[in-house]
C-alpha positions as CSV (number, residue, x, y, z in Angstrom):
1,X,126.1,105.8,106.4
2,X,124.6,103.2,109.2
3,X,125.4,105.3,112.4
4,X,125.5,101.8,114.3
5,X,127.6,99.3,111.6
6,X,130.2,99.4,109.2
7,X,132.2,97.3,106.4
8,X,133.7,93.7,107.5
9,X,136.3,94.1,105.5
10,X,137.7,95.9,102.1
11,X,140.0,94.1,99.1
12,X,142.3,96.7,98.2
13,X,145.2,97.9,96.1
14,X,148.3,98.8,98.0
15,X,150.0,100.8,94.6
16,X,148.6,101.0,91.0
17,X,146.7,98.5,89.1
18,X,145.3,98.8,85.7
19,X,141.5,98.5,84.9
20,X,141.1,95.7,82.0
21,X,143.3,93.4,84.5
22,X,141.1,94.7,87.6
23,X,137.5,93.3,85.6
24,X,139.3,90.1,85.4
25,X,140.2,89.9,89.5
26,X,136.7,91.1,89.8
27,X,135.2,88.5,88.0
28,X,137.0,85.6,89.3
29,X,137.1,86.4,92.8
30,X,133.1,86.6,92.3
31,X,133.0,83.7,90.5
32,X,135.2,81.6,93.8
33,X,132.7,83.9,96.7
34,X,129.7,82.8,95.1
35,X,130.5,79.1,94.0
36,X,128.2,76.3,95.5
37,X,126.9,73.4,94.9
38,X,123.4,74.0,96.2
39,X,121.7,76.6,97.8
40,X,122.7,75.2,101.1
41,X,126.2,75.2,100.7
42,X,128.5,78.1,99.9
43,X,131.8,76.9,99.6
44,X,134.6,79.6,100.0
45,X,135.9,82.0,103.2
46,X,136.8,85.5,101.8
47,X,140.9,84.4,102.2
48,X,139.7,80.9,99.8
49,X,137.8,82.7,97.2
50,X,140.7,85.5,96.9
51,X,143.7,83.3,96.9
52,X,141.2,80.9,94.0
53,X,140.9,84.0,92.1
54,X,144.1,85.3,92.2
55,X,145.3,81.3,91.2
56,X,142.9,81.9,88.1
57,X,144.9,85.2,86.5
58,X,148.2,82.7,86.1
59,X,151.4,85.0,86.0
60,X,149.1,88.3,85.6
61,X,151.3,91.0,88.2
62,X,148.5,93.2,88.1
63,X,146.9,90.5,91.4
64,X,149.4,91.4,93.6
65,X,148.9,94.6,95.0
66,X,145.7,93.2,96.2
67,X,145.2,92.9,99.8
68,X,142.3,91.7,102.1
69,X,141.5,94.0,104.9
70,X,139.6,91.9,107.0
71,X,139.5,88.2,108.5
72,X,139.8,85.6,105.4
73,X,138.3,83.0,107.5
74,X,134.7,84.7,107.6
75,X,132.1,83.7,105.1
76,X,129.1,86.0,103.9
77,X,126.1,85.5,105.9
78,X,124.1,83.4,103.0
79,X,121.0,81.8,104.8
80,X,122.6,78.4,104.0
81,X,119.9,76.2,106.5
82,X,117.3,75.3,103.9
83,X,116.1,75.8,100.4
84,X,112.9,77.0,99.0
85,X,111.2,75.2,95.9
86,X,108.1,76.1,93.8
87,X,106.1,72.7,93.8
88,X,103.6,73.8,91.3
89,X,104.9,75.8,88.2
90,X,102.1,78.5,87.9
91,X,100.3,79.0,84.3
92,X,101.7,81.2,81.6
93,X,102.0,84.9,83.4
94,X,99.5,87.0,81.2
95,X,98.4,90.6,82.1
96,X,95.6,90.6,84.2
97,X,95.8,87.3,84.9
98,X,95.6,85.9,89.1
99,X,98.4,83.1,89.4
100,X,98.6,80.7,92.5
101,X,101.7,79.3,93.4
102,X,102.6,76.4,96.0
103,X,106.2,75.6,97.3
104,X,107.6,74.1,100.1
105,X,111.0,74.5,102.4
106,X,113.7,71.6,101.5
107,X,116.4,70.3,102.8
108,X,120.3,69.9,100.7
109,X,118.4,66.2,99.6
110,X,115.3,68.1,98.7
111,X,113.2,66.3,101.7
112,X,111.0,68.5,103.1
113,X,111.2,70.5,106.4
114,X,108.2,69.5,108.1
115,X,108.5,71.2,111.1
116,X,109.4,74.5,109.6
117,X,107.0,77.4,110.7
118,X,106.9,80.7,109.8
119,X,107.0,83.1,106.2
120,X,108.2,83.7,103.4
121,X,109.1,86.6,101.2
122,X,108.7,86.9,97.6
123,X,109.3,88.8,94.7
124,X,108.3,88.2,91.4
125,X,109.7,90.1,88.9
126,X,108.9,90.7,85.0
127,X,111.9,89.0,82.2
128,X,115.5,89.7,82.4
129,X,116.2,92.9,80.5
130,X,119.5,94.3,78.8
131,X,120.0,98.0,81.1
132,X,122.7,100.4,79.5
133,X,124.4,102.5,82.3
134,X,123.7,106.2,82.6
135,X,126.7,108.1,81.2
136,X,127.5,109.9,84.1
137,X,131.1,111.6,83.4
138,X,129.8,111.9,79.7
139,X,130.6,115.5,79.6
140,X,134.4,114.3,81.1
141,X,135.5,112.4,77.5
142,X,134.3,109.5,75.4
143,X,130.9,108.2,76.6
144,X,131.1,105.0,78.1
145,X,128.0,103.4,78.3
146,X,128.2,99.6,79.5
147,X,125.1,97.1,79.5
148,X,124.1,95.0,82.0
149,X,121.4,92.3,82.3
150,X,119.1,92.6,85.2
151,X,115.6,92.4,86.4
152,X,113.9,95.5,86.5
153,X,110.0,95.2,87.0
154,X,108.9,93.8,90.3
155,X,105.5,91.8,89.1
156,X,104.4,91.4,92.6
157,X,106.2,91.7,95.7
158,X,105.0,90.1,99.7
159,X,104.7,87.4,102.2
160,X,102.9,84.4,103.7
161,X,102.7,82.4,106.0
162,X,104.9,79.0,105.8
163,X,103.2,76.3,108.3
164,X,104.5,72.2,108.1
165,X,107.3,73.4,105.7
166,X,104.3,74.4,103.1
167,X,102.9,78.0,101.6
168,X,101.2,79.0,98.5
169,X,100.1,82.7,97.3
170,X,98.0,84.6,94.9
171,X,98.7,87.5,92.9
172,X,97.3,89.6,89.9
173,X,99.7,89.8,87.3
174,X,100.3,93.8,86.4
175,X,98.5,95.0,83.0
176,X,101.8,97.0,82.4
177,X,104.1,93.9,81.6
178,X,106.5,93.6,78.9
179,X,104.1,91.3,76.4
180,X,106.8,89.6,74.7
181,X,106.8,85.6,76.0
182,X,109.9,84.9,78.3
183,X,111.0,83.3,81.0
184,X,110.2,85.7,84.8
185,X,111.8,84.9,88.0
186,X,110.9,84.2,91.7
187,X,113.1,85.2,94.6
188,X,112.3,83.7,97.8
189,X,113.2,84.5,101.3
190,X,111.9,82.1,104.6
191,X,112.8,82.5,108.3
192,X,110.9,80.3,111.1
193,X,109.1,82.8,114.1
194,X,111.5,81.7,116.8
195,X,113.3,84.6,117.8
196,X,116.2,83.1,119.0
197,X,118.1,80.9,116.6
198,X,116.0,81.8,113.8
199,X,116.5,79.2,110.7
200,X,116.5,80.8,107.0
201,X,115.9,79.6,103.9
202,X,116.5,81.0,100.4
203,X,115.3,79.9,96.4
204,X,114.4,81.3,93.5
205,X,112.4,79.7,90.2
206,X,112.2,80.6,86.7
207,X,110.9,77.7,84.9
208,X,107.7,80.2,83.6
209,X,106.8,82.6,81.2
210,X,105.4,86.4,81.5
211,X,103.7,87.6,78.2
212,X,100.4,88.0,76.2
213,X,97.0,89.5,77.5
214,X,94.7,87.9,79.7
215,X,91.1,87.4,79.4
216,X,90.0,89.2,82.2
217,X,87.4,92.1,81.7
218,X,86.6,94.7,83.7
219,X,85.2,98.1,84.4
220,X,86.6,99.1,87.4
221,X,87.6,102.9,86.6
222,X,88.4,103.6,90.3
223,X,91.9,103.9,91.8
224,X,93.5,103.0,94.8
225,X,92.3,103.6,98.3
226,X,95.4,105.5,100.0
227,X,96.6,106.8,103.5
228,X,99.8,108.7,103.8
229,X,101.9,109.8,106.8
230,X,105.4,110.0,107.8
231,X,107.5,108.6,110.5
232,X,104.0,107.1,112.2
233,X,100.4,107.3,111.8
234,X,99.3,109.4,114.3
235,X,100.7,112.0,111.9
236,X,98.4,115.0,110.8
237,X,98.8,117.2,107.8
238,X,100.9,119.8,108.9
239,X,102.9,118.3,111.9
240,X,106.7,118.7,112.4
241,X,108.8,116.1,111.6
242,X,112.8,115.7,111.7
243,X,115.3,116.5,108.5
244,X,114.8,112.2,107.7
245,X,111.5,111.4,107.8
246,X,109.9,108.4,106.9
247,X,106.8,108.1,104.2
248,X,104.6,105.7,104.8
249,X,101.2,104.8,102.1
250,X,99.0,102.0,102.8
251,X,97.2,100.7,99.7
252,X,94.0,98.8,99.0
253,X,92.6,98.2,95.6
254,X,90.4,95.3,94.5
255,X,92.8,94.6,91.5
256,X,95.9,94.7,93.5
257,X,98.4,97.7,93.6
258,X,100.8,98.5,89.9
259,X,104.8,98.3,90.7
260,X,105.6,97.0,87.6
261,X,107.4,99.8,86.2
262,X,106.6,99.3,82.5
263,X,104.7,101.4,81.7
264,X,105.2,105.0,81.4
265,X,104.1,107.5,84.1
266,X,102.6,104.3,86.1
267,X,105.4,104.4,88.9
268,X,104.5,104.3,92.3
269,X,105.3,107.9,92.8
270,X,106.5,110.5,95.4
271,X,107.4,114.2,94.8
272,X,108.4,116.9,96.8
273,X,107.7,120.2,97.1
274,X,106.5,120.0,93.2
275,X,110.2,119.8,92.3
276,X,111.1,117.7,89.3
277,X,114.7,116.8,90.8
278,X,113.4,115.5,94.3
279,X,110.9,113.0,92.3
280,X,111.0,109.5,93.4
281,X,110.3,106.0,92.1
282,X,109.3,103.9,94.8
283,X,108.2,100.6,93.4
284,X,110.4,98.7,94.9
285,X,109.4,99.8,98.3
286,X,106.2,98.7,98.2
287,X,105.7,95.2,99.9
288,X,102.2,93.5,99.8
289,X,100.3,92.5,103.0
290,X,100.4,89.0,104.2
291,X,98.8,86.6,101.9
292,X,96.7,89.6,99.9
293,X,98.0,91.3,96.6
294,X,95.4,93.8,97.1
295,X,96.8,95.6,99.7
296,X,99.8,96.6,101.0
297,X,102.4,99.0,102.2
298,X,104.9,102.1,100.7
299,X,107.8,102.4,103.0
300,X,110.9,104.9,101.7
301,X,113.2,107.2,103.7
302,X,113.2,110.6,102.5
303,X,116.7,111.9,101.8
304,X,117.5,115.1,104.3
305,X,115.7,118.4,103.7
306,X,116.3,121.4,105.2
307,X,114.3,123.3,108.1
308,X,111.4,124.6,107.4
309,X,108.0,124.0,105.8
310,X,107.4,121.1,102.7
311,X,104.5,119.4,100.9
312,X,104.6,116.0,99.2
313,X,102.4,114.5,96.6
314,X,102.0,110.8,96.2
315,X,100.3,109.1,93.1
316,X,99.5,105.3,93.1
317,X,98.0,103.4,90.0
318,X,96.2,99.7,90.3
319,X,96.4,97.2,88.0
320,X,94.1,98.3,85.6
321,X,96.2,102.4,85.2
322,X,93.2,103.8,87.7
323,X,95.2,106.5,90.2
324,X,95.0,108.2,92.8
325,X,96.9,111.4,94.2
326,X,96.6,112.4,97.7
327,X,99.0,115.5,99.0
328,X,100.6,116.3,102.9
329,X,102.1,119.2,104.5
330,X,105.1,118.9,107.3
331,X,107.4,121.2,109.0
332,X,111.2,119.7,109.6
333,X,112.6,120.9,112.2
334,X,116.3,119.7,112.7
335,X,116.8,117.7,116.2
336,X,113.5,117.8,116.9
337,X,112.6,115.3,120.4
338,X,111.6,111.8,119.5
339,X,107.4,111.2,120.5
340,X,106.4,107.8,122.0
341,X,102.5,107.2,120.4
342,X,102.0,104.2,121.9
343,X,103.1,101.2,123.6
344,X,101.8,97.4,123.3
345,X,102.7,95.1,126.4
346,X,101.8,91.3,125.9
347,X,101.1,89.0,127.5
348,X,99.5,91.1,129.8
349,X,98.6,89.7,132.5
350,X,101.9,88.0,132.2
351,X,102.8,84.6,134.6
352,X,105.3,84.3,137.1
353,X,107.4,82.1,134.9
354,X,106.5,84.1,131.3
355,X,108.0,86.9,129.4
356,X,106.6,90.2,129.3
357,X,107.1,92.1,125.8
358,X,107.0,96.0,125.4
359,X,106.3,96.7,121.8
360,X,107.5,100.4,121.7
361,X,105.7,102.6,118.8
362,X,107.4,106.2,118.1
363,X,107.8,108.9,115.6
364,X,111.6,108.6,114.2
365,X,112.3,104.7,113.1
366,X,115.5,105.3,111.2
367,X,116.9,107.5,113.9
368,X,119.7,105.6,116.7
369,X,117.5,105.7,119.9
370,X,118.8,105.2,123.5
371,X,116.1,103.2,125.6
372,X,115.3,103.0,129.2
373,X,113.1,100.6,130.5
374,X,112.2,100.4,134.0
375,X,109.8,98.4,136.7
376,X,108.1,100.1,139.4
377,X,105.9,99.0,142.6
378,X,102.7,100.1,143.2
379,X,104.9,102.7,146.0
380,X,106.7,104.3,142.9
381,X,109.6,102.5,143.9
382,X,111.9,101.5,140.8
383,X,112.2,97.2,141.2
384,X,114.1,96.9,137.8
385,X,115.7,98.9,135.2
386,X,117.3,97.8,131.5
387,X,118.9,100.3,129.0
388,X,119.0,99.1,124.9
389,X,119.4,101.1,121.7
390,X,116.3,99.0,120.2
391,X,113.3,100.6,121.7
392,X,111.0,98.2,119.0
393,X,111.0,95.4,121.2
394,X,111.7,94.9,124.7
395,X,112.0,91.2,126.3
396,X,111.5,91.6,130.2
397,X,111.8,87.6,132.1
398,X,109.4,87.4,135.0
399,X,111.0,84.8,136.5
400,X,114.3,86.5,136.5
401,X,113.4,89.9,137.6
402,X,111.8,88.2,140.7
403,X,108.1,89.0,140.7
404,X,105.3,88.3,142.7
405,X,102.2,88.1,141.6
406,X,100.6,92.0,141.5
407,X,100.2,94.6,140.1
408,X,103.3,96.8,138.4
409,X,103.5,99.5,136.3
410,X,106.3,100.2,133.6
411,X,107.8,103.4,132.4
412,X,110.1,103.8,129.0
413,X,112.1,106.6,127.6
414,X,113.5,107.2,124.6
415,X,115.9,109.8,123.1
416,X,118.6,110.3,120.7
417,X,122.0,111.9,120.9
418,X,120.8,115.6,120.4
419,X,117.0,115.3,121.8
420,X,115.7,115.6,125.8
421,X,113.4,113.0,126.5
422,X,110.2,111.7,125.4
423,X,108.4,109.0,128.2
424,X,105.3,107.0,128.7
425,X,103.8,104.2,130.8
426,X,101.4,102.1,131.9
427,X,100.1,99.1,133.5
428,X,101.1,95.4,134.1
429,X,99.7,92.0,135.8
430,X,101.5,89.3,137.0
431,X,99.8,85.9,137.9
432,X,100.9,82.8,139.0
């Protein structure tokens, strides 16, 4: 469904094959794809983990109608520069409690990566739970209902900053937890600030335990402090909007934002038009702000609704079970033209030698958008022009375009395939 990608490749059956024998491909392939010795080094190209799996089954025919569609020399992109570690295994994880962590960005020998700058995701999520399927095709024959272990309840979910190879972070552990003791788990994500040739690191930690009550009192009886909008937030209740839009709620509450999902009716909710089938979950879309687990940010795509006129009631709960409800009116109207709200040009003034950045802010995010950037004199004469398909962030060198110190002026437009125009502009200064 990505208008601008597509799969790398597919492992297929060329005639039939039989599904007990198929579950045991499945798992051995895996087991070959994801094989490493450390977090920075995955072993196997798709053609190596295949041809190990396949080795696995023995004299089992039912491997070889299998066929890869796709280059068996190409790895999956693991970030596979560095590791993360936790440094400081944080206390037991009860409800209410605040928990600060430390870790650190390693290297294969576990030497730390001093000169890595930049942030880190995380997600902490609640103890590994045993999830029966749904049943789907029950109604089709014999129910067949198959368990899985998985981690449903995101604890806490955001980012810091990583500077010298070091980060820590704070968060408020949910009051909806399970309260049994187990062991929880941390998934981390890194990646430096240097745009081009970006390093990545990955980790995850489970040497702690989630259960019990805190000892944390409180009276706080207030819910979260909430802003909605879609697509951008210029938005006003009522506006139009196309048949995709984009729900956005930013968040503040003293005692951090609930996306645990334990407890019942405590989602992080979205409904539309009142409708019990178009209600949404959307805990895992919510992503804390830099270095606060008070605040934070919902972010979902709304699946396509037809033309015409909707409402949408969102419901967020904090940490202690206080909510709060807010409502908002729209109008979609299929291909409606893209609106530009704002654009953000830094540095500006800009050197001679420098690179001007054109940080372009518009009304349909998940929509493919054609850009056109160009340069003009102060004459209205165009000096430069560039076309992309990213209009989020546009990278014009000074130095190369040729310009003198001045003044300029820029002008962008946007579009997609079925939309006229939208344009803006503004102002530039170039110094030596």
């Amino acid at each position: 469904m990505n208008p601008i990608g597509g799969a790398i490749g597919i492992l297929a059956a060329t005639r039939t094959v039989y599904a007990t024998n198929n579950t045991q491909l499945n798992r051995q392939v895996s087991a070959a794809l994801f094989e490493h010795t450390n977090t920075c080094n995955y072993k196997a190209t798709l053609g190596e983990a295949i041809a190990k799996g396949k080795n696995k089954l023995g004299a089992d025919s039912n491997k070889l109608p299998y066929t890869l569609l796709g280059d068996p020399a190409m790895r999956l992109n693991y970030p596979t520069d560095y590791q993360v570690a936790t440094t400081t295994k944080p206390d037991t994880l009860n409800a209410l409690s605040v928990q600060t962590v430390n870790g650190q960005i390693v290297d294969e020998d576990s030497v730390l990566v001093s000169d890595f700058n930049g942030t880190v995701d995380i997600t902490v999520y609640d103890k590994i739970q045993k999830i029966p399927t749904r049943d789907n095709d029950a109604d089709q024959g014999e129910a067949q209902v198959v368990s899985y272990l998985d981690y449903p309840n995101t604890l806490f979910s955001g980012k810091t900053e990583v500077k010298d190879g070091l980060f820590r972070y704070t968060f408020m552990v949910p009051k909806d937890i399970r309260y049994n003791y187990g062991n929880g788990r941390i998934v981390y994500y890194a990646r430096t600030f240097d745009t081009e040739g970006t390093e990545e690191a990955i980790g995850h930690f489970e040497k702690f335990i989630i259960g019990g009550t805190g000892s944390i009192v409180t009276t706080d009886s207030v819910g979260p402090e909430m802003t909605i909008y879609l697509n951008n937030p210029a938005f006003q209740d009522g506006d139009k909007t196309y048949s995709t839009p984009r729900f956005f709620a930013n968040l503040y509450d003293e005692n951090g934002i609930n996306t645990a999902g334990a407890g019942i009716g405590h989602d992080l909710m979205l409904i539309i038009d009142e409708d019990a089938k178009q209600t949404y979950s959307v805990n895992e879309y919510f992503t804390s702000a830099d270095d606060s687990y008070q605040r934070g940010q919902v972010s979902y795509l709304m699946t396509e609704l037809a033309d015409g006129y909707h409402t949408l009631t969102f419901r967020a709960w904090d940490l202690l079970n206080n909510s709060t409800t807010k409502s908002l009116s729209f109008v979609v109207e299929k291909g409606l033209d893209p609106s530009i709200y704002s654009i953000t040009s830094y540095p500006n003034p800009v050197r001679m030698s420098g690179t001007l950045r054109l940080l372009v802010n518009y009304d349909q995010p998940d929509e493919l958008i054609t850009t056109e950037i160009y340069l003009l004199n102060t004459n209205g004469q165009i000096i430069w022009s560039k076309t992309q398909e990213n209009p989020d962030n546009v990278a014009i060198n000074i130095a190369e375009v040729g310009l003198n110190p001045g003044i300029y002026f820029y002008s962008v437009r946007i579009k997609s395939a079925s939309s006229k125009y939208a344009t803006s502009s503004g102002k530039i200064i170039v110094t030596k």
